[in-house]
FIRO-357990 format. One line per field, with one value per residue (C-alpha): residue number from 1; residue in one letter; chain; x, y, z. Coordinates in steps of 0.1 Angstrom, whole numbers, plus 5000, padded with zeros to 4 digits. Each point is the difference from the previous one (the first is absolute). Last residue first. Layout:
BEGIN
titi NUM, ...
zapa A, ...
bafi A, ...
px X, ...
py Y, ...
pz Z, ...
! end
This chain:
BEGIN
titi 73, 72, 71, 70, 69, 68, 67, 66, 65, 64, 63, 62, 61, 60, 59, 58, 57, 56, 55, 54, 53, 52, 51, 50, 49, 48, 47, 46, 45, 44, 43, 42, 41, 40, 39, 38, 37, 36, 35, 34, 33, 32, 31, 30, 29, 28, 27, 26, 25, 24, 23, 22, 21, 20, 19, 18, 17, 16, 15, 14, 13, 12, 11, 10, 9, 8, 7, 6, 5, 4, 3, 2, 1
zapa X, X, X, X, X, X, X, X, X, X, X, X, X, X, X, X, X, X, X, X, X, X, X, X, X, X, X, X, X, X, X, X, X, X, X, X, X, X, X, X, X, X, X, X, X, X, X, X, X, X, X, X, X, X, X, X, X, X, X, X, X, X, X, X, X, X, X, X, X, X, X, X, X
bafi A, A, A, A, A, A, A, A, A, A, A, A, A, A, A, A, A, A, A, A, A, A, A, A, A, A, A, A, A, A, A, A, A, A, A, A, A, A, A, A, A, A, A, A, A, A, A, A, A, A, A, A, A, A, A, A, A, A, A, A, A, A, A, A, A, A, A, A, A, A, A, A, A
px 5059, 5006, 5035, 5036, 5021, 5011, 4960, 5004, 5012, 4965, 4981, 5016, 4994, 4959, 4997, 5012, 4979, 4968, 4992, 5004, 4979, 4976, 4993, 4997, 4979, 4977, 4996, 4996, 4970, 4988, 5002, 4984, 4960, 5009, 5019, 4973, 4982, 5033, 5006, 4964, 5007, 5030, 4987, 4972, 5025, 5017, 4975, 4985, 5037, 5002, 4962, 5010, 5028, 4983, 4971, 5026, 5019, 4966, 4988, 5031, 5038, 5022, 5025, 5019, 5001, 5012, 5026, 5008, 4996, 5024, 5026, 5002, 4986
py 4995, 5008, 5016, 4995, 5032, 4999, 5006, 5033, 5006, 4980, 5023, 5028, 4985, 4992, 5038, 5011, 4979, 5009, 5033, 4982, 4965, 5020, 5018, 4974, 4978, 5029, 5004, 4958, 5004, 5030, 4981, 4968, 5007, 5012, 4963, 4986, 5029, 5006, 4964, 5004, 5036, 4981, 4972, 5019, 5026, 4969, 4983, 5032, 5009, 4961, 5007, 5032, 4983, 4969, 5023, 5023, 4968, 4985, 5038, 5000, 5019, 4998, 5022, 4969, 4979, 5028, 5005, 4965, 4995, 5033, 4990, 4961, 4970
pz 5571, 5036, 4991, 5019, 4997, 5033, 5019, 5002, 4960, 4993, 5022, 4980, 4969, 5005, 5014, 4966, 4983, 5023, 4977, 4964, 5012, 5021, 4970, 4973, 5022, 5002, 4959, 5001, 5022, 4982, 4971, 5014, 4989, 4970, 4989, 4988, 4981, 4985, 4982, 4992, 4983, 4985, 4986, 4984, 4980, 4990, 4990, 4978, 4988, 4985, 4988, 4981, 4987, 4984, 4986, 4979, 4988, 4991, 4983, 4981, 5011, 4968, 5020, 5014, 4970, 4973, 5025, 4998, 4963, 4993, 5024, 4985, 5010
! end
């Protein structure tokens, strides 16, 4: 296949090509708004977990120097 075939196949768009990508966006477009109406309720959850991971870190390493350098985890 040659340059002028392939580019002659990609903008030679018909009404099945046309159909087959709106539906791929449509699925996708679905997938996601479930995939975000299951996760909605946690994302405050996960926002707060954030936090008290980035403000205790500091806390976390100065317990750990107390204790010789020996972590929990």
């Amino acid at each position: 296949m040659n340059d002028k075939d392939k580019s002659k196949s990609i903008n030679n768009l018909d009404a099945v090509g046309i159909t087959d990508l709106l539906l791929r966006i449509a699925a996708l477009g679905s997938l996601m708004y479930a995939c975000y109406n299951i996760l909605e309720p946690f994302i405050s959850i996960m926002l707060w977990a954030f936090v008290l991971a980035v403000s205790l870190n500091p806390f976390y390493f100065s317990v750990k120097k107390l204790l010789g350098g020996k972590g929990i985890f």
